[in-house]
N, C-alpha and C positions, 0 to 999 in steps of 0.2 A: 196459316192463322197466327196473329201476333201472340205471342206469351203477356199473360198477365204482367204487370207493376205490382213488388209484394215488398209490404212494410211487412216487419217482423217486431214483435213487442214480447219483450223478454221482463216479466213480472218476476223482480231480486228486493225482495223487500224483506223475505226471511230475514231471522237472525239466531233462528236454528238449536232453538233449545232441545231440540229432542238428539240432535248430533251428541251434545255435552261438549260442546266448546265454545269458548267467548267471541271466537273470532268467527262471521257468520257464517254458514255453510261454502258458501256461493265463493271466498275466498280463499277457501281450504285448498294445499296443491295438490295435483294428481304428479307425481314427477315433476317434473319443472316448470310448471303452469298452473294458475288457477283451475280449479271448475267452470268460474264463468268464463275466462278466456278458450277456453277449448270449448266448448258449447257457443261462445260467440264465433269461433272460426267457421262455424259449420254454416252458417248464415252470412257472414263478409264475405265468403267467396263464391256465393251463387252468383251466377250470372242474373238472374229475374228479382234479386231483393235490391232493393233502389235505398232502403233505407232498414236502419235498427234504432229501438231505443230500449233502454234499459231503465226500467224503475228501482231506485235504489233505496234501501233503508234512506233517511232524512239525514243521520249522523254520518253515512257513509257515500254521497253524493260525491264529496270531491275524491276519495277513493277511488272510486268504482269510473271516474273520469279520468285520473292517471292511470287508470288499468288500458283504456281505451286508447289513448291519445295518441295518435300519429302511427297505428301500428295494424292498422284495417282501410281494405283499400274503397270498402263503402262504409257511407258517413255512417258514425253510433253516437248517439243522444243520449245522455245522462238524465234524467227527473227522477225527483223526490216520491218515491212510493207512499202509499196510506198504509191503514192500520191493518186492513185485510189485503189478499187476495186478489178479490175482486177492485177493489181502490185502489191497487197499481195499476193492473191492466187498464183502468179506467185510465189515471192520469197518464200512462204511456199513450193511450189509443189518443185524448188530446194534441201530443206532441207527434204523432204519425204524418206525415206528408199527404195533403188533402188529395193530389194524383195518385196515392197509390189504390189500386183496385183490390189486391185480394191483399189479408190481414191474417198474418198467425201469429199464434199467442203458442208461446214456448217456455218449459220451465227453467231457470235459471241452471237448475242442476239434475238437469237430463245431460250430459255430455257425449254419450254415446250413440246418437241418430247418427243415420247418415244421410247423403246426398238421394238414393232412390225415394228413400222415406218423404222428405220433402218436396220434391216433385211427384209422388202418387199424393197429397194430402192438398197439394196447389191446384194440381188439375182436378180434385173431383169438386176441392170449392171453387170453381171456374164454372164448372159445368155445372153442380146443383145449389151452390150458395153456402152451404156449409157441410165442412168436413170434420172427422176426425179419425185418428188411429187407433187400433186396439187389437188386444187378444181375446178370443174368447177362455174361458173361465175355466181351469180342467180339473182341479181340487174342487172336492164336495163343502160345498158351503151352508153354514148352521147360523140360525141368530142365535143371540146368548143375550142374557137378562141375569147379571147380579153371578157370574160363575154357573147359570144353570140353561141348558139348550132349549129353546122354547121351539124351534123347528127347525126342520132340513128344508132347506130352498133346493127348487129344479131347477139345474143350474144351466139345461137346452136355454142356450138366447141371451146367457150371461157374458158378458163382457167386460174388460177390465181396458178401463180407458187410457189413453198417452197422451202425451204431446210429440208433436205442434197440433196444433187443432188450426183451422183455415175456416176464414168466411169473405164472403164478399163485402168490402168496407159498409159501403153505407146497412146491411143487415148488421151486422156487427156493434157500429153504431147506436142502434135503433135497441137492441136488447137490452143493451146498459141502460140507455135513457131511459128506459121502460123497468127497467130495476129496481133503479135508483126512487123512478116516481112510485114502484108498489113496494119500495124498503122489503127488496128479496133480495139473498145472501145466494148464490148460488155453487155449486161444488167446483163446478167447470164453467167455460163460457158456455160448450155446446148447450147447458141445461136453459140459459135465459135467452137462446136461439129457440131451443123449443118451444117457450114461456109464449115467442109469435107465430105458433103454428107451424114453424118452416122444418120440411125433413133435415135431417144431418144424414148422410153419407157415412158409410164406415169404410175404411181400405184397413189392410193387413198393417200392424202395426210387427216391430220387431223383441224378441225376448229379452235381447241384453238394449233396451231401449229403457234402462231401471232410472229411478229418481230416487239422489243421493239421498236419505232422510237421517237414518240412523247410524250409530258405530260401525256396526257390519257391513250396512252399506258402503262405507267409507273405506273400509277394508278391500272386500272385495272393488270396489273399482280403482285403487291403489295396485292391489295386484294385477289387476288389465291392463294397467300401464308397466 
């Protein structure tokens, strides 16, 4: 059976005020490399990804271009990210290669997946249309209202999501367009896959699969490397 054709859309639009540095997350080093470069390696060297593109802050476009340039042996496309989230992946998923079949949306500054990871999250959106990774939930979790615990949540069935997340292009497609026209903001892609009825797939995600966000963060995956 052929392996899918996989665009990979890498939303870098951060600029990462909650890190507390000017310089935006996504090109903070880990050792002697970016974040985003070590997170792009993991996707230039699959054998089934035909193509990457990366949405970048606006200001940082030709950056995040010399970051790329001539140093990955499958092609990576720079565009202009929007003001959210979802507005990058949008304008990345534009710049996608119309042949590619299955679409992951990965965070800029996840750097720590690996190779199985992305081949379980490929194959299960191959076979049910959309995928994604995660952990189930093992801390007890409370809502909180104002400093004061309004309830304990049953946390059997709770999940805590990752990337890459995988879908079948044209599904993928169709969630956005369908977003965009109900002006919904959503957390994940998988949430506006749902928004058409369609199951998402869960596979086993991994524990050190963190996303860089805060000082600590930054820390600790400093000392991984």
């Amino acid at each position: 059976m052929p392996r899918p054709r996989v665009a990979v859309l890498i939303p870098a639009g951060g600029i990462g005020t909650r890190i507390g540095r000017r310089t935006p997350k996504q090109f903070l080093r880990l050792g002697r490399e970016t974040i985003l470069a070590l997170t792009l390696r993991h996707f230039t060297g699959h054998p089934d990804v035909a193509a990457v593109v990366v949405a970048a802050p606006a200001e940082h476009v030709a950056r995040t271009r010399a970051l790329v340039a001539g140093r990955r042996r499958t092609a990576v496309d720079v565009v202009a990210g929007g003001a959210t989230r979802q507005e990058s992946v949008w304008c990345a998923l534009q710049a996608a290669p119309a042949e590619a079949e299955i679409v992951l949306v990965h965070d800029a500054v996840r750097p720590f997946i690996d190779r199985a990871l992305i081949d379980a999250v490929v194959a299960a959106a191959a076979a049910s249309g959309a995928a994604i990774c995660a952990l189930p939930i093992a801390e007890t979790v409370k809502r909180v209202r104002d400093d004061i615990v309004e309830a304990t949540l049953e946390r059997a069935g709770l999940w805590a999501v990752q990337t890459p997340q995988g879908f079948r292009a044209a599904l993928l497609r169709e969630a956005h367009e369908k977003a965009r026209r109900d002006s919904v903001v959503g957390t994940d892609d998988a949430m506006l896959v749902e928004r058409l009825g369609q199951p998402v797939r869960v596979v086993p995600g991994l524990a050190g699969n963190v996303k860089i966000t805060t000082p600590e963060d930054l820390r600790r995956a400093r000392r991984r490397r």
